[in-house]
N, C-alpha and C positions, 0 to 999 in steps of 0.2 A: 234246477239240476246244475251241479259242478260236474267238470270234470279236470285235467290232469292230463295232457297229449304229451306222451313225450317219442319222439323218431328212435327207431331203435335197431339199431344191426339183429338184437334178437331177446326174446324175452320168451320168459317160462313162468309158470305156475303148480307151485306143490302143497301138497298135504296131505298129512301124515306120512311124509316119506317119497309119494309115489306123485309122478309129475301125472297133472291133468291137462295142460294145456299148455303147448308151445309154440312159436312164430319165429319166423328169422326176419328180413328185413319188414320193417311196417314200422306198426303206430299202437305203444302202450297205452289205455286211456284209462284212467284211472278215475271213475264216476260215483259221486253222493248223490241222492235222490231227497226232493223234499217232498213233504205229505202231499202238497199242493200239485208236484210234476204225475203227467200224463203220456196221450198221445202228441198232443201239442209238442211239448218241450220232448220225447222220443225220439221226435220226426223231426227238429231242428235241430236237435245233437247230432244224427247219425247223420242227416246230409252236409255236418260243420264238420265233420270227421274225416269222411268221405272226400270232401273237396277240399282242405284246408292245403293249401299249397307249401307244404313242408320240406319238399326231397327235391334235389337239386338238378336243375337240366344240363343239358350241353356245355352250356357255359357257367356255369359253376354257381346259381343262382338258385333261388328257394323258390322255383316255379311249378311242381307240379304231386300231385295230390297224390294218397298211397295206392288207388286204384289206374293211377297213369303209372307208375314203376313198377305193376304187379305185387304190390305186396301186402299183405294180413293186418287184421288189428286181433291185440288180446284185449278184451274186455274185461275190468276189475271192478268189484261193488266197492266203495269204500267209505261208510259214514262217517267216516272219522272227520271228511270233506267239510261237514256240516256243524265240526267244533267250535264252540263260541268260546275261547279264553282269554276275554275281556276283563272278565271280573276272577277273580279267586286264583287256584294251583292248578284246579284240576278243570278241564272242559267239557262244558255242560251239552249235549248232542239232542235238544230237544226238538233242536230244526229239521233234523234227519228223518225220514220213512222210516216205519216200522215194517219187520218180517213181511209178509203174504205183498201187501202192496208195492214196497219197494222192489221185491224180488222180478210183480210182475212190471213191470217198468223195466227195471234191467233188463231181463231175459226179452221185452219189445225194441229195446233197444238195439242190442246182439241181433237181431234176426230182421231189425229195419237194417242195418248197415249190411247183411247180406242180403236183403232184399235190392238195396244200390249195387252189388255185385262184386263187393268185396270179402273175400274171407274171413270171418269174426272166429275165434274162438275166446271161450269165456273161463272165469274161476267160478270155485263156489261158493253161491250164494252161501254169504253169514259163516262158513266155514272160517277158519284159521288156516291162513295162505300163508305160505311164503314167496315171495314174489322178486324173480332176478331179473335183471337186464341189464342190456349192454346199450347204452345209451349213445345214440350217434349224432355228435354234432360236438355237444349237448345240443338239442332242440326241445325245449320246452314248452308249451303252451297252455294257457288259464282261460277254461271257459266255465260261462256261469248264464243261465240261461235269465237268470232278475234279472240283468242288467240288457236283455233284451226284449220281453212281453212285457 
């Protein structure tokens, strides 16, 4: 599993026009799914999401996590995550989840992070999103669950 953190004053999600999901202060995560991710790698995204100490305390330091400042995560499927353009023009996404599985990975994802007790709202699966944000810091962050199991 990738994912894509980025701290956001505020972020939205559209298609076809009509916004499905929106968050003001939180955390955009922008997630690939591979064939291989499960419960396992669900259950260590959302509590690395959860706790990632991104938003800044008192003294003006990156100590405390989006469920200490009250605020949302929008959830994004994104295979793209999973492009491999090592060789050729175009990149090849055979590392990526397919439809039914991947979806149900996402959507356990979305629902472990508010199972920890933060607000998730999501886009839709495999739909065509447009996806804004107002990026706060910049704060970016690269997680990829191989480089931990």
């Amino acid at each position: 599993m990738r994912a894509v953190v980025q701290r956001v004053a505020s972020a939205s999600v559209e298609v076809d026009g009509a916004t499905v999901a929106n968050i003001e202060r939180g955390l955009l995560v922008l997630v690939g799914i591979a064939p291989s991710d499960g419960e396992s790698q669900s259950g260590w995204l959302a509590e690395k999401v959860t706790s990632l100490r991104v938003f800044n305390d008192d003294e003006g330091k990156m100590n405390r996590s989006v469920e200490e400042v009250g605020g949302r995560v929008l959830l994004v499927s994104q295979f793209t995550l999973y492009g491999d353009a090592r060789k050729g023009r175009r990149p090849s996404f055979v590392h990526a989840a397919r439809g039914p599985e991947a979806e149900a990975v996402y959507l356990g994802v979305a629902e472990r992070i508010r199972g920890l007790g933060v607000p998730c709202e999501t886009g839709v699966f495999g739909a065509m999103m447009q996806v804004s944000l107002v990026n706060d810091g910049p704060v970016t962050i690269l997680l990829d669950s191989d480089k931990t199991f």
